[in-house]
GUKEMAR-658844 format. One record per atom (N, C-alpha, C): x, y, z; residue number from 1; residue in one letter; atom name. Coordinates in steps of 0.2 Angstrom, whole numbers, plus 5000, padded with zeros to 4 digits. Each point is the difference from the previous one (the first is absolute). Layout:
N
REC   xx   yy   zz   i aa at
REC    X    Y    Z NUM  A CA
...
end
This chain:
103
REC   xx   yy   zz   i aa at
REC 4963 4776 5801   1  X  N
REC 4995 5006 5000   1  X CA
REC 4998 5001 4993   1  X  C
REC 4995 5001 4997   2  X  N
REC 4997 4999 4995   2  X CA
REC 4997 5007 4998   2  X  C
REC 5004 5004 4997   3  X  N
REC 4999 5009 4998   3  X CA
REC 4997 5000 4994   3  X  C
REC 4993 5005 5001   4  X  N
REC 4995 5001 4995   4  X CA
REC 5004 5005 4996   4  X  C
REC 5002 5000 4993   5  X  N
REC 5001 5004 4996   5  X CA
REC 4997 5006 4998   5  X  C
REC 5002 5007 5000   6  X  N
REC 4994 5004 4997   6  X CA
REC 5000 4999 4993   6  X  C
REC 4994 5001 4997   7  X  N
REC 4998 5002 4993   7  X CA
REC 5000 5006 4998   7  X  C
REC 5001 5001 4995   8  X  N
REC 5000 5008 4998   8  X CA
REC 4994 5002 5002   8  X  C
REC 4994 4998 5001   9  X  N
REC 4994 5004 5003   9  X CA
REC 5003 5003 5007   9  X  C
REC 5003 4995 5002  10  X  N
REC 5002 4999 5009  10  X CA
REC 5006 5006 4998  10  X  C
REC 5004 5001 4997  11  X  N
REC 5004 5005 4999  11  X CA
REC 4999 5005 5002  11  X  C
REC 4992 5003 4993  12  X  N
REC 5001 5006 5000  12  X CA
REC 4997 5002 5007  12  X  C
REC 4996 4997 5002  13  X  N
REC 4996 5002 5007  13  X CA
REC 5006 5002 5005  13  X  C
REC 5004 4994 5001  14  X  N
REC 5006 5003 5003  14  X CA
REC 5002 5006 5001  14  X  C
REC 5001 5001 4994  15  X  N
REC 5004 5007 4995  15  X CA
REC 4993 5006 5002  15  X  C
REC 4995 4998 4998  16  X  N
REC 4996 5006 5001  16  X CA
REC 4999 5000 5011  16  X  C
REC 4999 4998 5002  17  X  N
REC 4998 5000 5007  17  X CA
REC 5009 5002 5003  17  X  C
REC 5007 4997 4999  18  X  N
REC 5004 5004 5002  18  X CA
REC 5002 5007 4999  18  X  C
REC 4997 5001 4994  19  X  N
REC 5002 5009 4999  19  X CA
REC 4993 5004 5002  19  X  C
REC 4996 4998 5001  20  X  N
REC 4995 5004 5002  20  X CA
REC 4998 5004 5004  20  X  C
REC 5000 5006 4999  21  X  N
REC 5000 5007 5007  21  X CA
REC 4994 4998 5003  21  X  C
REC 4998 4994 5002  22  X  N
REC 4995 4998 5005  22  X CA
REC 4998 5004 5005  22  X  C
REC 4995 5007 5002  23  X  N
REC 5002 5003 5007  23  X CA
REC 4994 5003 5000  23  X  C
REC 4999 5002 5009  24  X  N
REC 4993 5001 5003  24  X CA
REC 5003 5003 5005  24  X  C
REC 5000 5007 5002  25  X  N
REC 5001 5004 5006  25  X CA
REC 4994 4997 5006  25  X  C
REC 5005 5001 5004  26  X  N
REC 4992 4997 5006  26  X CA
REC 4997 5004 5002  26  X  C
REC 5002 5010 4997  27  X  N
REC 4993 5002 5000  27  X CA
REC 4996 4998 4997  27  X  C
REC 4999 5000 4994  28  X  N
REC 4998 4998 4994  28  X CA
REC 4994 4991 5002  28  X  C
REC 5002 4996 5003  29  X  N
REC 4998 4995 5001  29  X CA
REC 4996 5001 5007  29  X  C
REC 5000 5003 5006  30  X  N
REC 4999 5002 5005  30  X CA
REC 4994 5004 4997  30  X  C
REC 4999 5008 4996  31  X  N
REC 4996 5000 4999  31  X CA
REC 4994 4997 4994  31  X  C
REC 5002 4995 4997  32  X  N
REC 4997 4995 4995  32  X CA
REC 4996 4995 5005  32  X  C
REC 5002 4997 5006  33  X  N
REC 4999 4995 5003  33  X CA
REC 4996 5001 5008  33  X  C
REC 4996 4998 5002  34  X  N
REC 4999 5000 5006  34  X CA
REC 5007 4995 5004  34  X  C
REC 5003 5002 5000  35  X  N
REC 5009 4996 5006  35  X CA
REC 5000 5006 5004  35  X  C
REC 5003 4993 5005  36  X  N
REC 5003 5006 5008  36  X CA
REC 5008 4999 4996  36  X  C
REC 5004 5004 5005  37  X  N
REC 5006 5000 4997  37  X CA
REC 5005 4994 5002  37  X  C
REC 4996 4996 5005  38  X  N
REC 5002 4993 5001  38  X CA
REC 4999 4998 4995  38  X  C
REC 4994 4998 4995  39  X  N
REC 5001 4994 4995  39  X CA
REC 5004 5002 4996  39  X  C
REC 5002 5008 5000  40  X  N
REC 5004 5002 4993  40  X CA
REC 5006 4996 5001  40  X  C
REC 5003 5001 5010  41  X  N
REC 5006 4995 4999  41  X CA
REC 4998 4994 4998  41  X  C
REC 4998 4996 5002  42  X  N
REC 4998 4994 5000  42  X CA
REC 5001 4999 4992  42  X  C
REC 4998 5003 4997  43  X  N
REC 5000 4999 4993  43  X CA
REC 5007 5001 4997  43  X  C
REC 5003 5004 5003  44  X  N
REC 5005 5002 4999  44  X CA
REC 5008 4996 5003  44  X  C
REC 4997 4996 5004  45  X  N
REC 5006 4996 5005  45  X CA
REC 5003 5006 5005  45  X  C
REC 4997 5005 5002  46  X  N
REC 5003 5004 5004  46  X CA
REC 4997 5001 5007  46  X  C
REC 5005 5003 5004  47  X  N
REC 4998 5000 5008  47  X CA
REC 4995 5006 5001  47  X  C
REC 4995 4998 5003  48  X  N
REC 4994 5006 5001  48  X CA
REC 5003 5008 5000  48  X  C
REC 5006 5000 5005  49  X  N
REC 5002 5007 5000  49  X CA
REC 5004 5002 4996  49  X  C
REC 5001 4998 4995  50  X  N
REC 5003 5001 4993  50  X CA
REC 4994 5005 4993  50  X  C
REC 4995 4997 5000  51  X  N
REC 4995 5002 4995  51  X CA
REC 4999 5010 5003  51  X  C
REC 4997 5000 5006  52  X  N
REC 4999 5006 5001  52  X CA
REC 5008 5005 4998  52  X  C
REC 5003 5000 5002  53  X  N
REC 5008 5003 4995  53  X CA
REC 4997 5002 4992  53  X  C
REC 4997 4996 4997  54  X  N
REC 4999 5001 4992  54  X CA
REC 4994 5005 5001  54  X  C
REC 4996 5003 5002  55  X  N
REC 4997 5004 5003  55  X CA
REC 5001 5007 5003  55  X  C
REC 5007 4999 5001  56  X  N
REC 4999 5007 5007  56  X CA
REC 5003 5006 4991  56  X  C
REC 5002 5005 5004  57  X  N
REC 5002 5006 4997  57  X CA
REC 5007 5002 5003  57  X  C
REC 5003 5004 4996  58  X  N
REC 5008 5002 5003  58  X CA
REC 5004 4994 5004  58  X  C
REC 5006 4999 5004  59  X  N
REC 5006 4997 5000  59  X CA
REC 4996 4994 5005  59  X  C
REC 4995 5001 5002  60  X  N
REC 4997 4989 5001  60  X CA
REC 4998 4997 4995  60  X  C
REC 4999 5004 4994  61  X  N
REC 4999 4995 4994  61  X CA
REC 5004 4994 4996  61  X  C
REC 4995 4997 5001  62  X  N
REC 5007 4995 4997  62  X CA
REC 4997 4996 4993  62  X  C
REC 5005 5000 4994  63  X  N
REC 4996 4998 4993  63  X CA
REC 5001 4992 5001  63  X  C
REC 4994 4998 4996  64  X  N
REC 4998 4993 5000  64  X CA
REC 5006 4997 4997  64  X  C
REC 5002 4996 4999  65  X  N
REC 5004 4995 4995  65  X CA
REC 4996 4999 4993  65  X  C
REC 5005 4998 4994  66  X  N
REC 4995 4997 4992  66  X CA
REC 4998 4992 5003  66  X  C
REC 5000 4997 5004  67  X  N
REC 4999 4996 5002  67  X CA
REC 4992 5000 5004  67  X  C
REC 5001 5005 5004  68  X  N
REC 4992 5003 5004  68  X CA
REC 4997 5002 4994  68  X  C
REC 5001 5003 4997  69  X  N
REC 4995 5003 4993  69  X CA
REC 4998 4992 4998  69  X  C
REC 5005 4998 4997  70  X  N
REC 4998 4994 4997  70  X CA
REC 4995 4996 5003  70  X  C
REC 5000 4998 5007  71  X  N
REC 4997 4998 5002  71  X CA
REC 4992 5003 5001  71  X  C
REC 4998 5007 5001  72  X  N
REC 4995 5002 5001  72  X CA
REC 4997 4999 4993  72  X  C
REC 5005 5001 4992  73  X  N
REC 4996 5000 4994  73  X CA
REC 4996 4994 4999  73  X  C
REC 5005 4994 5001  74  X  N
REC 4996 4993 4999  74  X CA
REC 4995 4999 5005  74  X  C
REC 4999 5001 5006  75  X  N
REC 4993 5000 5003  75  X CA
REC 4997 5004 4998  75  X  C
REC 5001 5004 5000  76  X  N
REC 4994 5005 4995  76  X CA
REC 4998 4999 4994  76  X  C
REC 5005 4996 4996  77  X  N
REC 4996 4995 4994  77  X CA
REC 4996 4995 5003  77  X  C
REC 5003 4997 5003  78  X  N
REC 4996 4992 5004  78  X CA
REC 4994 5002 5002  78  X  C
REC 4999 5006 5003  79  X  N
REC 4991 5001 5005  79  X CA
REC 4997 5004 4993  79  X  C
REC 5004 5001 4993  80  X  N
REC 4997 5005 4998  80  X CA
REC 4995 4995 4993  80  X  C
REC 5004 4994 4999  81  X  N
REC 4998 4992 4997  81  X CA
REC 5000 4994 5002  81  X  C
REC 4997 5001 5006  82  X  N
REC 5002 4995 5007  82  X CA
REC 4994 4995 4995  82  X  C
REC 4993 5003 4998  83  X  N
REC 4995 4997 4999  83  X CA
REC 5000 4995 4993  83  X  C
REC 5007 5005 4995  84  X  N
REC 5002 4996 4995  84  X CA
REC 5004 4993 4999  84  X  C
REC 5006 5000 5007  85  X  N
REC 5001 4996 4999  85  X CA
REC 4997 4994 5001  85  X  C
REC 5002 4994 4997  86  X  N
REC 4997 4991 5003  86  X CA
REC 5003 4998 5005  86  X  C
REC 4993 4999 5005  87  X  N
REC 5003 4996 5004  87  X CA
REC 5002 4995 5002  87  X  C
REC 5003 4997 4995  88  X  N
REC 5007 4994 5001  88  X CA
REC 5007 5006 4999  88  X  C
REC 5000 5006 5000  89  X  N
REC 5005 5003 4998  89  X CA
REC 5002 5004 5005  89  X  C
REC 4994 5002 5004  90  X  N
REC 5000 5004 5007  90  X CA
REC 5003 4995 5003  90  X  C
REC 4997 4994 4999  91  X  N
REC 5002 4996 5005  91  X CA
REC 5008 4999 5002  91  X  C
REC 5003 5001 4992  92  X  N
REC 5006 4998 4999  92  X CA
REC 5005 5007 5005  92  X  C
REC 4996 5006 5000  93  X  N
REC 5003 5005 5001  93  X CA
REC 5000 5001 5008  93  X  C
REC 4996 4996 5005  94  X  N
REC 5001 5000 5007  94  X CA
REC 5001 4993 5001  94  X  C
REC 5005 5004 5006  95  X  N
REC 5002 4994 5005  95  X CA
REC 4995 4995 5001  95  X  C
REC 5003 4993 5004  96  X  N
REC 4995 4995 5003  96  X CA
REC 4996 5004 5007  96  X  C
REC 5003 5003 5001  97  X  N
REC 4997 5004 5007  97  X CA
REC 4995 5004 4999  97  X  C
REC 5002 5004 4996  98  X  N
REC 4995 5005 4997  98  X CA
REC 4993 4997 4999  98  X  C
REC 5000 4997 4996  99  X  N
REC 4996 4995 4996  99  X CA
REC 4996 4995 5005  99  X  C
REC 5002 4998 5005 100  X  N
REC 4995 4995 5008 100  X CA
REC 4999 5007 5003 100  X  C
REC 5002 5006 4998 101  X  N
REC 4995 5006 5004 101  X CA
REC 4996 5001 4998 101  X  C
REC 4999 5000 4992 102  X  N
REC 4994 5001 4997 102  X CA
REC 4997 4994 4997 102  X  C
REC 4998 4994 5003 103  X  N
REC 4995 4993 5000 103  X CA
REC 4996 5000 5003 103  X  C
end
């Protein structure tokens, strides 16, 4: 197996993207976005009755993960320069499925 070495460029990225307080409440994105609360899971890798909890008030509330957050901030970058990025890049960034859904 033949391992790409990082370059100091490839470092710092590392370095700046692991400490980064990456984060997006799903109120916050929920009211930014026309989403149901399905696709927040969906975006989120969670089960449909899980999202409404992040929502409720008093003891069925349940807080999202830095994980959850992370995940709604980077879609919310991606729809918010979805037009900037190239597409040879989008391409790189879905699935093959994804991708024979929208041809």
């Amino acid at each position: 197996m033949n391992l790409r070495p990082l370059n100091l460029r490839e470092k710092r990225l590392l370095d700046l993207y692991s400490y980064c307080q990456l984060g997006m409440t799903p109120q916050t994105f929920y009211a930014k976005w026309q989403v149901s609360q399905e696709e927040i899971a969906a975006v989120c890798s969670r089960s449909i009755s899980t999202v409404p909890c992040w929502f409720r008030k008093g003891r069925s509330y349940r807080r999202p993960t830095a994980t959850d957050l992370r995940h709604l901030a980077l879609m919310d970058f991606l729809l918010d320069h979805f037009d900037q990025i190239p597409e040879e890049l989008r391409d790189n960034l879905c699935s093959t499925q994804l991708k024979d859904e929208h041809t």
